[in-house]
Each structure stands twice: as C-alpha cells, then as structure tokens.
C-alpha positions in Angstrom: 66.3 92.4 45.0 66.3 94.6 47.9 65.0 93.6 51.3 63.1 95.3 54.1 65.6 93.9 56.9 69.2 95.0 57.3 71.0 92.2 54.7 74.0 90.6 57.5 77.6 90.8 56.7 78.8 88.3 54.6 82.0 87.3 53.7 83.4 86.5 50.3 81.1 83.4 49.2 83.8 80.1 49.8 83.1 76.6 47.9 82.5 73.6 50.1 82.5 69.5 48.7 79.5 68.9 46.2 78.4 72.5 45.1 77.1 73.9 48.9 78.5 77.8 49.0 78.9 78.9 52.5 77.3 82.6 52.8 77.6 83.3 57.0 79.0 81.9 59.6 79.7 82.9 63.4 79.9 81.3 67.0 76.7 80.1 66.8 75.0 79.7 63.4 76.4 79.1 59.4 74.4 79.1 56.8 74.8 78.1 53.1 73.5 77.5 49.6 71.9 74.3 49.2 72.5 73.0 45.2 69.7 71.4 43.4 70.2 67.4 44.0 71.5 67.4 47.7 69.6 66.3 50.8 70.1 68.9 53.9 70.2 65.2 56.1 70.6 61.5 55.8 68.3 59.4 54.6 68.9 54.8 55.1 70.1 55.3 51.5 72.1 58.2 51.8 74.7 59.0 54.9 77.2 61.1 53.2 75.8 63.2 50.1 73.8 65.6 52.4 74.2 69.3 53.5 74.2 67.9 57.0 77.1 65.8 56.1 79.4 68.3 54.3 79.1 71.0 56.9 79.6 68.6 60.0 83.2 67.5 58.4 83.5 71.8 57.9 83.2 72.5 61.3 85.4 69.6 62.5 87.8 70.8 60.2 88.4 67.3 58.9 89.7 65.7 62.4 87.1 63.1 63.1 87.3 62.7 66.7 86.3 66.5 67.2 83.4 67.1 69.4 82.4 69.9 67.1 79.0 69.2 65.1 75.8 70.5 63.9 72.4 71.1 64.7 69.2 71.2 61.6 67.0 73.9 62.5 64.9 73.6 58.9 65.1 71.6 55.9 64.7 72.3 51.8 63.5 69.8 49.5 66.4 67.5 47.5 66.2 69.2 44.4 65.1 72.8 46.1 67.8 74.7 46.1 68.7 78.4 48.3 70.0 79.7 51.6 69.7 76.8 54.8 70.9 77.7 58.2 72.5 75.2 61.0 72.6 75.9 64.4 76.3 75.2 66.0 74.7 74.1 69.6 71.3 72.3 70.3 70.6 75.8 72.4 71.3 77.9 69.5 68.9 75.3 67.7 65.8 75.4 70.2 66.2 79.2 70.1 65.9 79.6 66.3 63.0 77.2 66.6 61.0 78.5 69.5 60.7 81.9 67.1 60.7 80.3 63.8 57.0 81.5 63.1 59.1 85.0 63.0 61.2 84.1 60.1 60.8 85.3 56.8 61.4 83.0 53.8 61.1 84.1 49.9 61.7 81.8 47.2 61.9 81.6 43.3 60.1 79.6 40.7 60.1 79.3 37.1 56.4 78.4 36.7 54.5 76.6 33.2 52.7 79.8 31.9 50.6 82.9 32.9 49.2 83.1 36.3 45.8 84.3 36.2 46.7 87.8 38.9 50.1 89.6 39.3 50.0 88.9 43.1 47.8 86.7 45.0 47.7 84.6 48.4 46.5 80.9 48.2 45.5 79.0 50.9 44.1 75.8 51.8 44.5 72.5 54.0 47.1 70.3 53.2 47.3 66.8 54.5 49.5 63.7 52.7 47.8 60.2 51.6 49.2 56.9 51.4 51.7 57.2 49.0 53.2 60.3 50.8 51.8 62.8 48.1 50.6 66.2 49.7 47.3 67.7 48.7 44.7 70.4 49.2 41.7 69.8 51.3 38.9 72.5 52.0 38.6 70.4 55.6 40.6 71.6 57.9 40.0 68.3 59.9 41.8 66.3 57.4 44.9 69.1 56.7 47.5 72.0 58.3 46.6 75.6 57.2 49.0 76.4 54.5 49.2 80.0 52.9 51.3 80.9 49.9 51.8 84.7 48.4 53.3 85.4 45.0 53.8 88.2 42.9 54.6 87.9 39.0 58.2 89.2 38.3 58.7 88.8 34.9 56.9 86.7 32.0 58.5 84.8 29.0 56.5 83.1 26.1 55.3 79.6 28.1 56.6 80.7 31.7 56.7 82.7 34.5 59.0 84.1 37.7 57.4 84.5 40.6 58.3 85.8 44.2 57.1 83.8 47.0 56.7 84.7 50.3 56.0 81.1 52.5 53.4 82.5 54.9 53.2 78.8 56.4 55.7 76.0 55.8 53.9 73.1 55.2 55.9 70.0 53.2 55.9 70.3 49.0 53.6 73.2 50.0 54.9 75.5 47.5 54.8 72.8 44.8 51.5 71.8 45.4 49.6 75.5 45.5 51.4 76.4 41.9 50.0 73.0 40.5 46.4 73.4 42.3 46.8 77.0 40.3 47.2 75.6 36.8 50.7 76.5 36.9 53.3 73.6 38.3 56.9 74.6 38.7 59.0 73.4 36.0 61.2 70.3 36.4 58.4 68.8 39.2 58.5 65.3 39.1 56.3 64.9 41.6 53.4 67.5 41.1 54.4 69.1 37.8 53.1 68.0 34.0 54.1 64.7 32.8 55.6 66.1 29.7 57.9 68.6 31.6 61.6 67.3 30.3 63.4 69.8 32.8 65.9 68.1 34.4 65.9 70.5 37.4 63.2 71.9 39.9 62.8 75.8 39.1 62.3 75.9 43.2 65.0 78.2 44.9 64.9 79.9 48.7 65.9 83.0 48.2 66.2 85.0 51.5 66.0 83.8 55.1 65.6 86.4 57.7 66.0 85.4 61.2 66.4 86.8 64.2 69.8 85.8 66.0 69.5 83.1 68.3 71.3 85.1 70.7 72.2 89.2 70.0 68.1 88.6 68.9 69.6 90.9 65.5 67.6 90.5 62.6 69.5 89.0 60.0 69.0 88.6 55.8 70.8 86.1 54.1 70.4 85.7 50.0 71.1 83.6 47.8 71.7 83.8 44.0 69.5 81.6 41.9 70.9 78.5 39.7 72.0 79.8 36.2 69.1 77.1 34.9 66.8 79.7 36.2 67.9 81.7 33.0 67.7 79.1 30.7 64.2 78.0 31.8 62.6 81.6 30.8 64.7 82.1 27.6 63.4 78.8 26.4 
C-alpha cells in the first residue's frame, strides 16, 4: 500500500520475546509491531507480558541496573495489533506529544459484511458508562468528538477490508463506529456480535507517520497485517 509521506529506513525486521517485531529504531525513538494479545503497558495483573516491558529489557540490553528506559507516547488496544512507537527520553516523549494531532494513523479491519458506501466519514460523541463501555452520543456535552474515515478495499461473501484513517483517537473508537454502522469488526468481544467465534480482533494499525521529535522529518512506519487477516476473508 503506498503512502503519501516518504516511508523511513528500516532495517531488516528483528524478533523480540513474545511476538513484538522491531521495525525502527534510532537515538531517540523505536518503534515495533504490537501482536494481537499483548498490552503496550502494565496493568495490577500484568507487569511483565506488555510491549512496555519487552522493549525496556531491549534497550537495557538485559543488564538490570542500566539507567536506560522507555517513554509511552500512545497506546493500542490488547488484542489490536500494528506499528507503536516509544520515545527513548521523556523530552523526545513530550515532543511527539505536543504535535501528536499531526500524526497520521491508518488501520485494518476485517468487518461482518457489506458496508452500505465505498468510503465514508463517521462521526459522533463518544463518552464511556459505568461499566467502562464506550458509546455514541449526539450530545456533545456528555462525549469527545470522534471522526472515523474508511474506504472499502476488498469484499468477500460475509466480510469486508476496510482502510481507516483515525481522524480523532478516542478509546475503542474504531470498534465502536464499525458496530454503530451495522458492521462490528470480527473477533470483538466487546462490541462485536455475540455469535462471532473468531478468536482474534481483525483490528491492525497499519502506518504511523510522525514527525521526528527532533530532525522534525516526517516519518512512515508500516506494518504487515496478521496472517488471520487472510483467513478471516477467505472464510
């Protein structure tokens, strides 16, 4: 898939502990592909099975006592899966952050079905209830602005491929718009049909395009989607 945006260099793709791919990496910033099933950080239940985890022991090259570390500048869902970047220094961190709004982010999901247009934009207010589920309001007193785009890439029998450009990054936003549309991604748990027996989320980031926290070069990093993907359409 061929981007706008000059793609960065990447060296030859190397494996890290529980399925994260390393794509780039310089002084200041790495950045990797997240498998389905890992948390980017720590949860009370979970220290050590997390992206944040597995590329803090990277960068300290297994010594313990060294001062290297870290920084989150984003997150993807548990079972999303794609292209996360990590700041090396809390100043590289901020300066992602102050012009995050400037990032591009494209994902990939296998959707249940036909969406009613090729391409489309949908937008409402999202807010979260009680029982930390996210959904649509019309009030924007009660939610955040959240916009989604799509386009249709290729249909199959019961499912589709989209493209999805995150205009806004609002949590489970993506998961939520697809299943306000008729059209859940498959494998959602959370959002998705009751009778969907996928065992993964058909959710993958795609691209991430930045601008360097400090030559301010924009920068494309891609990801390959999960070989389920496949499987999914051909079903």
């Amino acid at each position: 898939m061929m981007m706008d945006t000059p793609q960065a260099k990447q060296p030859r793709l190397r494996r890290l502990p529980n399925g994260v791919i390393l794509i780039y990496e310089d002084r200041d910033i790495v950045v990797v592909n997240k498998p389905s099933g890992l948390l980017t950080m720590g949860t009370e239940g979970e220290r050590q099975r997390t992206a944040y985890f597995i590329l803090t022991d990277y960068v300290r090259k297994g010594i313990s006592k060294s001062r290297n570390r870290i920084f989150i500048v984003h997150r993807l869902d548990r079972d999303t899966s794609g292209v996360l970047v990590f700041a090396k220094s809390e100043n590289a961190k901020h300066r992602l952050q102050d012009k995050w709004e400037e990032t591009e982010k494209k994902y990939l999901a296998v959707v249940h079905g036909h969406m009613a247009r090729r391409d489309d934009t949908i937008t409402s207010y999202l807010a979260e209830n009680r029982a930390k589920m996210m959904y649509s309001t019309d009030d924007p007193q009660k939610g955040k602005l959240a916009r989604t785009a799509y386009k249709v890439l290729k249909e199959t029998r019961r499912s589709s491929l989209l493209e999805i450009d995150l205009l806004t990054g609002r949590k489970n936003q993506i998961r939520v718009h697809l299943a306000d549309a008729g059209h859940p991604v498959l494998g959602d748990r959370k959002y998705g049909k009751l009778a969907d027996k996928e065992r993964n989320l058909a959710l993958h980031s795609r691209s991430l395009t930045i601008n360097h926290p400090y030559s301010g070069e924009r920068m494309t990093f891609e990801a390959e989607p999960p070989v389920y993907f496949d499987r999914m359409l051909a079903r």
